[in-house]
C-alpha positions as CSV (number, residue, x, y, z in Angstrom):
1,X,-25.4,30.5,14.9
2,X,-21.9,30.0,13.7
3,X,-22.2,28.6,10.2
4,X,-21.3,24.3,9.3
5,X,-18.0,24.8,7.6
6,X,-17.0,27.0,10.6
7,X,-18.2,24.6,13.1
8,X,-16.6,21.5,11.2
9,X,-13.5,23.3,10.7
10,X,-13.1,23.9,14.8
11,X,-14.5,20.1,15.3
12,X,-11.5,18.9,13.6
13,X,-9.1,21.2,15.6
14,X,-10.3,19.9,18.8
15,X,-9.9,16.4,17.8
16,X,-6.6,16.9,16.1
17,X,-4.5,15.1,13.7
18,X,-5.6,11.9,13.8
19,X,-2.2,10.1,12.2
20,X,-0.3,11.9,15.6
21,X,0.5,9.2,17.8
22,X,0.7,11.9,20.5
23,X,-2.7,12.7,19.8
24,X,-4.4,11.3,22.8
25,X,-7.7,12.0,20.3
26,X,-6.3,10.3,17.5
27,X,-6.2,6.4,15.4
28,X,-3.6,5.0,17.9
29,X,-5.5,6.0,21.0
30,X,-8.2,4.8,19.3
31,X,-7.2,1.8,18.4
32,X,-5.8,1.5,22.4
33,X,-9.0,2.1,24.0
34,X,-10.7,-0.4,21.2
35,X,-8.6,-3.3,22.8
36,X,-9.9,-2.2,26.0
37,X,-13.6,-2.1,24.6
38,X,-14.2,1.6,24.9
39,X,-13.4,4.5,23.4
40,X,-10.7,7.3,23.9
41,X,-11.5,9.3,27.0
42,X,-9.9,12.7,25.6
43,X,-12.3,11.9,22.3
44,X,-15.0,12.3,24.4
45,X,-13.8,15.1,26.5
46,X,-13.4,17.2,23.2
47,X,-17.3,16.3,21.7
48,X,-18.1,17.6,25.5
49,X,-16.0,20.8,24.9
50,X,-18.0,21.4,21.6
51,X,-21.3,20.5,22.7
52,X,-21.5,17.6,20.1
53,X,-25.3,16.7,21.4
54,X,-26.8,20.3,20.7
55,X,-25.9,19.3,16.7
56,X,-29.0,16.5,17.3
57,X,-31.7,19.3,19.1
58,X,-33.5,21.7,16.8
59,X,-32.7,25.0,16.4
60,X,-36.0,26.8,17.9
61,X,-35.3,24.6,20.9
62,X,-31.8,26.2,21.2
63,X,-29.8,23.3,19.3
64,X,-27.9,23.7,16.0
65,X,-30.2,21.2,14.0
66,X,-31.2,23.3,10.9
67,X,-30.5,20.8,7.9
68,X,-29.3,16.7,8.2
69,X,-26.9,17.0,5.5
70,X,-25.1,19.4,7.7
71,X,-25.7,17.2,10.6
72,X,-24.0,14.4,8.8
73,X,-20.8,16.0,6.8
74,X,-20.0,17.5,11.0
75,X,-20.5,14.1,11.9
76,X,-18.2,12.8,9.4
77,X,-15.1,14.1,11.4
78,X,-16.1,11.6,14.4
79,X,-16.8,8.7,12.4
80,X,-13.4,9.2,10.5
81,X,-11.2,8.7,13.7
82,X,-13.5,6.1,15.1
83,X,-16.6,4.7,14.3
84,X,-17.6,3.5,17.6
85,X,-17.2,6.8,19.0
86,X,-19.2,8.4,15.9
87,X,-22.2,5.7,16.9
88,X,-22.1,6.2,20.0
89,X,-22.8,10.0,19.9
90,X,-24.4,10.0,16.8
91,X,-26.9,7.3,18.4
92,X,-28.8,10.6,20.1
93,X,-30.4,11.4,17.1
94,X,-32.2,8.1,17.3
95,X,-33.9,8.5,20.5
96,X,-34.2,12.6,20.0
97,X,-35.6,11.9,16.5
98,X,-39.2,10.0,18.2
99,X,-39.1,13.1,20.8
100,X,-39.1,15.4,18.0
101,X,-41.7,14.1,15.9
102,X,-44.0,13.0,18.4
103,X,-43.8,14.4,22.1
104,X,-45.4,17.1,23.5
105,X,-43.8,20.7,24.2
106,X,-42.6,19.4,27.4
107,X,-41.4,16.3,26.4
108,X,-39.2,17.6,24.1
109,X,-37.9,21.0,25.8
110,X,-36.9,17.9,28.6
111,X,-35.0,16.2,25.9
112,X,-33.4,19.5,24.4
113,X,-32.3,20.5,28.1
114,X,-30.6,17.0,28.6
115,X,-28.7,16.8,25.0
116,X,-27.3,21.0,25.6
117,X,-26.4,20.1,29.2
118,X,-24.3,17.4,27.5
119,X,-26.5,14.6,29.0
120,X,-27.5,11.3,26.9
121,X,-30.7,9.4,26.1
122,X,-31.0,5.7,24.8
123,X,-33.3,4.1,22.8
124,X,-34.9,1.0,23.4
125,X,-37.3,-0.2,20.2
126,X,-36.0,-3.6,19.1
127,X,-35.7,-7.2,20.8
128,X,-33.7,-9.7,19.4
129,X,-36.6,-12.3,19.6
130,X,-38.2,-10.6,16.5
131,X,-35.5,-8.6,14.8
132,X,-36.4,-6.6,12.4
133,X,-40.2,-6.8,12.7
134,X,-40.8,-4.0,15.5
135,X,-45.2,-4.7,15.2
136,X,-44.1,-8.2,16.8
137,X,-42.3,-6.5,20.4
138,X,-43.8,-8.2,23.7
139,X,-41.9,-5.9,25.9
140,X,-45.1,-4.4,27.6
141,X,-46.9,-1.6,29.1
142,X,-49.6,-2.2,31.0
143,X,-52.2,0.6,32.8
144,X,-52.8,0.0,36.6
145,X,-53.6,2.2,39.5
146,X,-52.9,5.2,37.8
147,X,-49.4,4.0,36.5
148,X,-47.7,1.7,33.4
149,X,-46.2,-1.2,34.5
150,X,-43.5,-2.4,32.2
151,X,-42.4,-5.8,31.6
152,X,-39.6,-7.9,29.3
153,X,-36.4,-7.8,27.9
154,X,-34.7,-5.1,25.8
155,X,-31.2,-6.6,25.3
156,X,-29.4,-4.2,23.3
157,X,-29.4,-0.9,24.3
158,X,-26.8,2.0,23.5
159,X,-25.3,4.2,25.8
160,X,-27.9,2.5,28.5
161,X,-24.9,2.6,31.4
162,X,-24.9,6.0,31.3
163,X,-28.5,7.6,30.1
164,X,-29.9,10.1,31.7
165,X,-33.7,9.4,29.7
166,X,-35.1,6.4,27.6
167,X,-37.1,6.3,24.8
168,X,-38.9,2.4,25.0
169,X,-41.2,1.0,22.5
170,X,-43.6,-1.5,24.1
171,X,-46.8,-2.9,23.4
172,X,-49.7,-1.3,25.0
173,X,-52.9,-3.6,23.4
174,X,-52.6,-7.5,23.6
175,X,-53.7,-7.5,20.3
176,X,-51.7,-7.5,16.9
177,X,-53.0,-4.5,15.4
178,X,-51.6,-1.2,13.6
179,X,-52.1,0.4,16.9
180,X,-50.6,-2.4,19.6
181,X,-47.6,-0.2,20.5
182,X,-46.7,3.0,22.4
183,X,-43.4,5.0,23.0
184,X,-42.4,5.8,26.2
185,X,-40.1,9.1,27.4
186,X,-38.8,8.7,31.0
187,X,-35.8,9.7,33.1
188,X,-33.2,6.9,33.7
189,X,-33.9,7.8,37.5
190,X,-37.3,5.5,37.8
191,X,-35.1,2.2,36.8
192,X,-36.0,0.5,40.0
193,X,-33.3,-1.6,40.7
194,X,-35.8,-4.2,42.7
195,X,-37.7,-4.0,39.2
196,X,-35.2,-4.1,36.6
197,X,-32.3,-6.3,36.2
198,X,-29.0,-5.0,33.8
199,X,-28.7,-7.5,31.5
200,X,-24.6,-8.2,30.3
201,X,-23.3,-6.5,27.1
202,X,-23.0,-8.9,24.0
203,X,-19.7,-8.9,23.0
204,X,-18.8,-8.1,19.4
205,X,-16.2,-8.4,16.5
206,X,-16.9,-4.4,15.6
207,X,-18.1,-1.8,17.2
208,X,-16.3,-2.9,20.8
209,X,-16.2,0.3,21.9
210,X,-19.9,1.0,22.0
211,X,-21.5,0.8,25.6
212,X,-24.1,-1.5,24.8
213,X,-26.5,-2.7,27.5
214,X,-30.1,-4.6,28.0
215,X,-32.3,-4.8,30.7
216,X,-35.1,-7.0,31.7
217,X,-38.2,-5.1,33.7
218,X,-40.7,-7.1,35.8
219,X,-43.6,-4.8,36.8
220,X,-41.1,-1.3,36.5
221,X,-44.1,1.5,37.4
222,X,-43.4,4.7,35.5
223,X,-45.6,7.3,34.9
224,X,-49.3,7.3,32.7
225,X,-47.3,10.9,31.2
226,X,-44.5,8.8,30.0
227,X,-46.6,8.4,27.1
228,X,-44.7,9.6,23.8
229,X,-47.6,10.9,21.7
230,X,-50.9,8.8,21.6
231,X,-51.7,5.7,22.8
232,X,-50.7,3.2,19.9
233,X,-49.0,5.3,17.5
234,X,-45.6,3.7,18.6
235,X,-44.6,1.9,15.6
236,X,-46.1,4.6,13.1
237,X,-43.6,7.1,14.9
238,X,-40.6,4.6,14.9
239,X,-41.4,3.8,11.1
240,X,-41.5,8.2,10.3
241,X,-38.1,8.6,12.4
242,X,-36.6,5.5,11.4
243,X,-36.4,7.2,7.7
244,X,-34.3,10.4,8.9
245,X,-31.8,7.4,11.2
246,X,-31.2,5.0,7.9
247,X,-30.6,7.7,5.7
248,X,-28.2,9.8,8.7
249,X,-26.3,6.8,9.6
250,X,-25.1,5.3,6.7
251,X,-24.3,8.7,5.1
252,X,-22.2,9.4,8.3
253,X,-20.5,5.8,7.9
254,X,-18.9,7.6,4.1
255,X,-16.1,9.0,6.8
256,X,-15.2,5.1,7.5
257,X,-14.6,4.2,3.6
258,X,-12.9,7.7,3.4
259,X,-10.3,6.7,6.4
260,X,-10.1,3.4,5.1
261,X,-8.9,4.4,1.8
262,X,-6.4,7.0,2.9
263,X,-4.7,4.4,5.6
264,X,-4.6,1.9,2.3
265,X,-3.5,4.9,0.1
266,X,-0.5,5.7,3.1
267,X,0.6,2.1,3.4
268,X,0.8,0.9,-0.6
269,X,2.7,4.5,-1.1
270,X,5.5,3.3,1.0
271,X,5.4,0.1,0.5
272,X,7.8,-1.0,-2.0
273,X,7.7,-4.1,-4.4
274,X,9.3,-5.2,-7.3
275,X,11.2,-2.0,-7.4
276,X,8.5,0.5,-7.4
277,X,5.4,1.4,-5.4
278,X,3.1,-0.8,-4.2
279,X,0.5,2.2,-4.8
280,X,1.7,1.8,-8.9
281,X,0.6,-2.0,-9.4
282,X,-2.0,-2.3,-12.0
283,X,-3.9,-4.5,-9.4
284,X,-3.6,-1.8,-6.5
285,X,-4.5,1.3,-8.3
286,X,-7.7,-0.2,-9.7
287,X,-8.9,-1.0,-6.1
288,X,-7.5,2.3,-4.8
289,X,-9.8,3.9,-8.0
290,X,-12.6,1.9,-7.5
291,X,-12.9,2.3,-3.6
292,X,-12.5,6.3,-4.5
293,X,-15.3,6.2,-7.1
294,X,-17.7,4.3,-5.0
295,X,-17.4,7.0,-2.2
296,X,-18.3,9.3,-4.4
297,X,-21.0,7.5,-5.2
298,X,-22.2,6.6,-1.6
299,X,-22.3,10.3,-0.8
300,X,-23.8,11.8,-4.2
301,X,-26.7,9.4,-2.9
302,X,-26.4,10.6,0.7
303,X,-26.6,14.0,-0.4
304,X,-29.6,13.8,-2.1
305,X,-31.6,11.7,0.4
306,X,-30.6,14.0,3.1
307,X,-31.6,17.1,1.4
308,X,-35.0,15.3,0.3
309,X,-35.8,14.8,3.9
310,X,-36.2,19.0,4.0
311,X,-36.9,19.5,0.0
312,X,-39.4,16.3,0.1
313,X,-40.1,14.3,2.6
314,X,-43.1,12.5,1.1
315,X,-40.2,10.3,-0.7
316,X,-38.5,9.3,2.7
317,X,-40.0,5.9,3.3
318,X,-37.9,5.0,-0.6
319,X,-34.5,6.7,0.1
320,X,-34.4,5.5,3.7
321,X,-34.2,2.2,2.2
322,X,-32.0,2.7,-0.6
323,X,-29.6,4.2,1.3
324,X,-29.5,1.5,3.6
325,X,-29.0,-1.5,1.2
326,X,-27.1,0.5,-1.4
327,X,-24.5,2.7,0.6
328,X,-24.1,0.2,3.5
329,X,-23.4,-2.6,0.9
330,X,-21.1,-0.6,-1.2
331,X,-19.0,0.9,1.7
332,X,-18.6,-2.5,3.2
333,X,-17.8,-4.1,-0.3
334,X,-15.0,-1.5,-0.8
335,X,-13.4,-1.7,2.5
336,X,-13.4,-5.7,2.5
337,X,-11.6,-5.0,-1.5
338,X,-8.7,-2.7,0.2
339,X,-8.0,-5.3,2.8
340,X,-6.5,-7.2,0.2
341,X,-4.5,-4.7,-0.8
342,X,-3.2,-4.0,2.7
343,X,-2.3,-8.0,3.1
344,X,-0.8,-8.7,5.8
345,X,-0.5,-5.0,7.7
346,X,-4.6,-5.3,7.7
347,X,-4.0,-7.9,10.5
348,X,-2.0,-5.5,12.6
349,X,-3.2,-4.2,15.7
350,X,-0.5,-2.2,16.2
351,X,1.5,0.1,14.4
352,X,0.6,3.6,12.2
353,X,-1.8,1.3,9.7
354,X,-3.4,-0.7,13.0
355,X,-6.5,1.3,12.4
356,X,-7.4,0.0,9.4
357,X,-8.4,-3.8,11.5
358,X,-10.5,-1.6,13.6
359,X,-12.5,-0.1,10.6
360,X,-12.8,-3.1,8.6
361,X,-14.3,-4.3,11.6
362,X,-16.6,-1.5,12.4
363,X,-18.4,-0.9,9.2
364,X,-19.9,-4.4,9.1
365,X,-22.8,-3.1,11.2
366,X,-23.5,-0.8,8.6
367,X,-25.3,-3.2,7.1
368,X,-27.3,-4.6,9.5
369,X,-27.9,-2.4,12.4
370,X,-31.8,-1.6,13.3
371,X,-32.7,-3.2,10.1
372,X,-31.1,-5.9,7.8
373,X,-30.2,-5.2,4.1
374,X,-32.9,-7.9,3.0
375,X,-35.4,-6.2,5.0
376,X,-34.8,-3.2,3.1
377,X,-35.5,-4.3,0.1
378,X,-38.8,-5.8,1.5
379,X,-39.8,-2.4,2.9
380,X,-39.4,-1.1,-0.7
381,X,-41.2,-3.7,-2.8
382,X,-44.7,-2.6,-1.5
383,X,-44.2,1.3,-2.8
384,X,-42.4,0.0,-6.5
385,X,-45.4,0.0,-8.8
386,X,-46.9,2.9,-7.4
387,X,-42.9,5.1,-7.9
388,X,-42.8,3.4,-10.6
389,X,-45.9,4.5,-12.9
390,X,-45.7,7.7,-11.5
391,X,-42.5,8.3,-12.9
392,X,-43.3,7.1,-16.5
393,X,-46.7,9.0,-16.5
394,X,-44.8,12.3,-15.6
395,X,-40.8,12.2,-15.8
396,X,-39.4,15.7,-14.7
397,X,-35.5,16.2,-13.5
398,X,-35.1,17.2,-10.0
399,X,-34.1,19.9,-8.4
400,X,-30.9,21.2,-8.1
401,X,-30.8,21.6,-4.7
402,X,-30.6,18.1,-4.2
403,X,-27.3,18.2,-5.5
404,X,-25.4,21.5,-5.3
405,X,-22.4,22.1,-3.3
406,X,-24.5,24.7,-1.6
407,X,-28.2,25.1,-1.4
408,X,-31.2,26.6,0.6
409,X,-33.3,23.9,2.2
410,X,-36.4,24.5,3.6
411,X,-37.1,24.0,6.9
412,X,-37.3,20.6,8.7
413,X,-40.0,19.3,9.7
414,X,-40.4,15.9,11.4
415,X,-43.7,15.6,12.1
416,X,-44.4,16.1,8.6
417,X,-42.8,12.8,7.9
418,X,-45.3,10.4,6.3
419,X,-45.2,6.4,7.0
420,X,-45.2,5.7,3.3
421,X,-44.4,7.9,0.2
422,X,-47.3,10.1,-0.7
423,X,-46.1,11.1,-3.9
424,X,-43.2,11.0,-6.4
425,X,-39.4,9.7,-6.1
426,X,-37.9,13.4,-7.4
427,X,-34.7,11.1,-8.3
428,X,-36.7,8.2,-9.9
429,X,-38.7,10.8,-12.2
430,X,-35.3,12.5,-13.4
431,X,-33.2,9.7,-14.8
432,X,-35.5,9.8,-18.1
433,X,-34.9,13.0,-18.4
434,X,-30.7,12.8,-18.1
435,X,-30.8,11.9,-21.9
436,X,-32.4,15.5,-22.9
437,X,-29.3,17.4,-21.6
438,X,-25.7,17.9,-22.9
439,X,-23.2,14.6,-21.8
440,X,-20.0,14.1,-22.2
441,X,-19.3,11.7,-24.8
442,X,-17.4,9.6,-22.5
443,X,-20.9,9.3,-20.1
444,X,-23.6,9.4,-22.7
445,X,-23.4,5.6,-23.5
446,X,-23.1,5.1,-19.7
447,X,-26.5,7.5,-19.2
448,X,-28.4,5.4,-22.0
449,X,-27.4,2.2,-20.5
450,X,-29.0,3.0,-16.7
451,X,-32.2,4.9,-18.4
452,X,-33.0,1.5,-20.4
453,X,-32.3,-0.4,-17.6
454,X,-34.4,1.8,-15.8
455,X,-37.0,1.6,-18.4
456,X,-37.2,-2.3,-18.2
457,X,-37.1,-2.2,-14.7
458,X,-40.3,0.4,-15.0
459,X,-42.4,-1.9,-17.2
460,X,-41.5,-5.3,-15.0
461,X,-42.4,-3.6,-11.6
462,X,-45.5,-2.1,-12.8
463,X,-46.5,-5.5,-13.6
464,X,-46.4,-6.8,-10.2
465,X,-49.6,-7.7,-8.3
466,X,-50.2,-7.3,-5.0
467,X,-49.4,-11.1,-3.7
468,X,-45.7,-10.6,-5.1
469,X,-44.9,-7.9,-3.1
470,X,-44.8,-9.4,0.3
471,X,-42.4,-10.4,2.7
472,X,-41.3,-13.9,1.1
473,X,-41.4,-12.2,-2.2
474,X,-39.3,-14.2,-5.0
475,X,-35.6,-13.6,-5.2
476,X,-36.1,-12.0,-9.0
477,X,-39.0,-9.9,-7.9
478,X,-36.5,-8.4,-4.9
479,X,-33.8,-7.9,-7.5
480,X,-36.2,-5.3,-8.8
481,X,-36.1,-3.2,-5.7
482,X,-32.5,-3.7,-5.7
483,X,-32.4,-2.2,-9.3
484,X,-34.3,0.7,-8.2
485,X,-31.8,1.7,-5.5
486,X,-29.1,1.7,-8.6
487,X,-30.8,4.0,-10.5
488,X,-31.9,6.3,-7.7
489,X,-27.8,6.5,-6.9
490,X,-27.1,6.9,-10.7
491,X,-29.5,9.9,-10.7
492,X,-28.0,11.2,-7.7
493,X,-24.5,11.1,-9.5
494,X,-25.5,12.7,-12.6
495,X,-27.2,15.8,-10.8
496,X,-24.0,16.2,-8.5
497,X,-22.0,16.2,-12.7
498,X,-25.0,18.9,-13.7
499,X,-24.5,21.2,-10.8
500,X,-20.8,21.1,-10.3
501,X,-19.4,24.6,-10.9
502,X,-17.4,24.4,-14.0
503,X,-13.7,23.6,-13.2
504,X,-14.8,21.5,-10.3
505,X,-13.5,17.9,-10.1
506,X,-16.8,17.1,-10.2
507,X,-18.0,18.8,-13.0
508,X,-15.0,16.5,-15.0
509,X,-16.4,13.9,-16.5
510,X,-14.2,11.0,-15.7
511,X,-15.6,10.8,-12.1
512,X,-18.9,10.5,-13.7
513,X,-18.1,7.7,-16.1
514,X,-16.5,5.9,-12.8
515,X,-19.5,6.2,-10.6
516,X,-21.3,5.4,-13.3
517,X,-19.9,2.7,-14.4
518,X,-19.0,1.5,-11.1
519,X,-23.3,1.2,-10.1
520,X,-23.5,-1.0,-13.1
521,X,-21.0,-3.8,-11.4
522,X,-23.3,-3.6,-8.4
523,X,-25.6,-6.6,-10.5
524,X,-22.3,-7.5,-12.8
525,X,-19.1,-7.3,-10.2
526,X,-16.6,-9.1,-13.0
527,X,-18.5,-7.3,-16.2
528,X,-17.6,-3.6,-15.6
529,X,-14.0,-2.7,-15.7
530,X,-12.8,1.0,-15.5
531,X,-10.7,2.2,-18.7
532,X,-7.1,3.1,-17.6
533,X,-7.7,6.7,-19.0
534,X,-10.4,7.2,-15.9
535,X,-8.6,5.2,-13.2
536,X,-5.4,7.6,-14.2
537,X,-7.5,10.4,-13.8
538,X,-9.3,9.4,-10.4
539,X,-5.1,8.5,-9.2
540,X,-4.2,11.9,-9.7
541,X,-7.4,13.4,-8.1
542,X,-7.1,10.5,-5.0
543,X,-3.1,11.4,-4.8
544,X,-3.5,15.3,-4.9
545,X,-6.3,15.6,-2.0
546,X,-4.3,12.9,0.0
547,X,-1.3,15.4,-0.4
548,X,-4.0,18.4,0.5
549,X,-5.0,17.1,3.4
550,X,-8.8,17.4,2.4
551,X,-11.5,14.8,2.5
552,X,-12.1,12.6,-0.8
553,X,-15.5,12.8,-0.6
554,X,-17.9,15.6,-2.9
555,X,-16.9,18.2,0.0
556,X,-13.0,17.8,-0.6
557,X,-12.9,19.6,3.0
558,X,-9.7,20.3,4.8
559,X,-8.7,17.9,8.1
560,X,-6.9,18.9,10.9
């Protein structure tokens, strides 16, 4: 199989130079077939011509799906150009994802041979009468004569116009037990059109180029061998893929704040006030420095969690929620700081900078797609004391492979994927440990300050008792999960510093001290300032790749 750099670097060939206005693949016709709500019609032509969907089926079913952090760095070069054409063939890993886990030989050989044949399948889990809380669904599936019969409303469904196969949570058992649901696997083909009515797409601010669709079923008969493993293990299979989707998606969504940037890094370098470049007012370059540090932080955190998925999974059910409230609210953050920079050219929706209104609209569902950030933080509280004691009773640093620029994973295994972590945070247990190696003196006092915090935040959530942890928990108790995600990022940053190879940008320590620094204004946005001496040097770094062509992310990859 031809190797990810390879595969990347012909990705971005088919798609082109984005910045071409010829480019019938590129920001403008993006930006076009936005303002007709779709996407650009050659875009998708190329992701046919590469065979985009065999990057979601595993290898040993004749796929390319070895590793997620592979996945997600190829993916990057969709989401860059547009992000509704990155979610919208980047969705088929969140049907694919229940097939894999959960179905049967056949079931997923069916699914493989629909994704290499350049098909699509949808997903159908959540209903906008109880939001996040899947458990609560009332779309249901009910055994007669042989048959399911499948009734109520799934309103918003990707890709659903043009689906080949659906995967459909619904509630098999009246009752509101652990085992009420089932997941369903069936061809597009037994929609019945006397039993299913198309419900109308919701329009939308972002994303307008995602088919989104709904339908409400009244009695639809589909076969008893629809059945997606057992009979009421629905939700506990959403819950074990749902931790590869919120760690792949918002790692993929990097590309956005890395676009984002560069269009804001374009525009304030030829924009000239007050005699000089925009790009060299005091105000400017600290937003241009700050938005370039918090990338880097966003995908030394994705890098990790992706990894961990293969090196161990037991700690999924923690980084899928992390990177969900942490990454989606710092790339969102950042992107809503450079639209004040752009002023009045972020309005345009036309022009070479008109992309930079589509992102800024895009990104917002980030944050809130298939599960809110506040629910995150809810699905972390329950596992804090247990992370938490573990990694005072036995701190150990992580491995490198979590970090390196390249590393051996083992292989993936999705049905391995446990509901809830079974054992140790590897990124939680090695911040103590950051102290015992060599720092650079501009980080050490930066290190300290997250390991103490981290040590307080140890000996509060230890503390907590059972009745704190639920759903309505108290607003200071939820700051403590939010803590946690900090320190798991600030972990993530400092193994990415370790295992740099020396000479590296990211062996420097300035970018350290930034992201650093930076993760401690997530709780004190006006009380952490960078000093000019590391803003100059992440300007030189930002200014150099721009003029390189490569990505600013930890890759620093070349674009077409």
């Amino acid at each position: 199989m031809i190797d990810i750099g390879s595969r990347t670097d012909h990705l971005e060939k088919l798609l082109g130079d984005p910045w071409d206005a010829g480019n019938p693949a590129g920001f403008a016709a993006a930006v076009a077939a936005d303002e007709r709500e779709e996407t650009a019609a050659a875009a998708e032509a190329a992701l046919d011509n590469f065979g985009l969907h065999a990057e979601f089926v595993p290898r040993a079913l004749g796929g390319r799906l070895e590793r997620i952090d592979h996945m997600v760095e190829l993916m990057r070069s969709v989401y860059r150009r547009d992000p509704a054409l990155g979610l919208g063939r980047g969705g088929q890993l969140l049907p694919t994802v229940h097939v894999w886990t959960a179905g049967s030989p056949g079931q997923r050989r069916e699914a493989a041979d629909l994704l290499l044949d350049n098909r699509r399948i949808t997903c159908a889990v959540h209903e906008l009468a109880h939001g996040n809380d899947i458990s609560a669904s009332s779309f249901a599936a009910q055994r007669a004569d042989g048959v399911l019969r499948l009734s109520g409303r799934k309103e918003s469904i990707s890709n659903f116009d043009r689906a080949d196969a659906l995967v459909v949570l619904a509630r098999t058992d009246a009752s509101n037990g652990p085992r009420s649901h089932s997941l369903l696997f069936f061809g597009a083909d037994l929609l019945d059109p006397a039993r299913v009515r198309i419900l109308p797409r919701f329009r939308s601010v972002g994303m307008r180029g995602l088919r989104l669709g709904g339908m409400e079923a009244a009695g639809l008969e589909v076969p008893d061998r629809a059945l997606l493993g057992a009979e009421g293990t629905g939700v506990d299979t959403v819950v074990r893929a749902f931790q590869v989707t919120r760690i792949a998606f918002p790692a993929m969504s990097t590309a956005v704040l890395d676009t984002a940037l560069r269009v804001t890094l374009h525009h304030t370098r030829r924009r000239m006030l007050y005699g000089r470049q925009a790009a060299a007012i005091p105000m400017v370059r600290t937003t241009l420095a700050e938005a370039f540090a918090d990338l880097l932080v966003c995908e030394a955190l994705s890098r990790a969690a992706t990894r961990a998925l293969q090196l161990c999974p037991q700690a999924g059910s923690v980084h899928a929620p992390t990177m969900k409230y942490l990454v989606a609210g710092v790339l969102t953050d950042a992107v809503e700081r450079l639209s004040t920079v752009m002023g009045s050219e972020f309005y345009r929706r036309d022009g070479e900078h008109a992309v930079f209104q589509k992102l800024a609209r895009d990104i917002k569902p980030v944050a809130f797609a298939h599960i809110a950030r506040a629910a995150c933080l809810s699905a972390l509280l329950p596992q804090l004391p247990g992370l938490l004691g573990r990694s005072r009773r036995d701190p150990a640093p992580a491995p490198d492979a979590l970090f390196a620029a390249e590393a051996d994973l083992p292989e993936l295994d999705l049905p391995g994927l446990r509901s809830v972590a079974g054992g140790r945070d590897p990124l939680a247990a090695s911040l103590p440990t950051v102290l015992d190696e060599e720092l650079p003196s501009a980080v050490r006092p930066l290190a300290e300050e997250h390991v103490r915090a981290f040590t307080a935040l140890t000996e509060a959530g230890t503390a907590l008792r059972p009745r704190q942890l639920a759903i309505d928990a108290e607003v200071p108790v939820r700051r403590l999960a939010a803590r946690y995600t900090v320190a798991l990022a600030a972990a993530a940053c400092l193994g990415v510093h370790r295992t740099a190879p020396s000479g590296d940008f990211l062996a420097r320590p300035q970018w350290l001290a930034a992201a650093l620094t930076r993760l401690s204004a997530v709780e004190r946005p006006s009380g952490a300032q960078l000093p000019p001496e590391i803003e100059d040097a992440l300007m030189e770094e930002l200014v150099d790749r721009y003029d390189r062509r490569v990505s600013f992310g930890l890759s620093a990859r070349p674009y077409a």
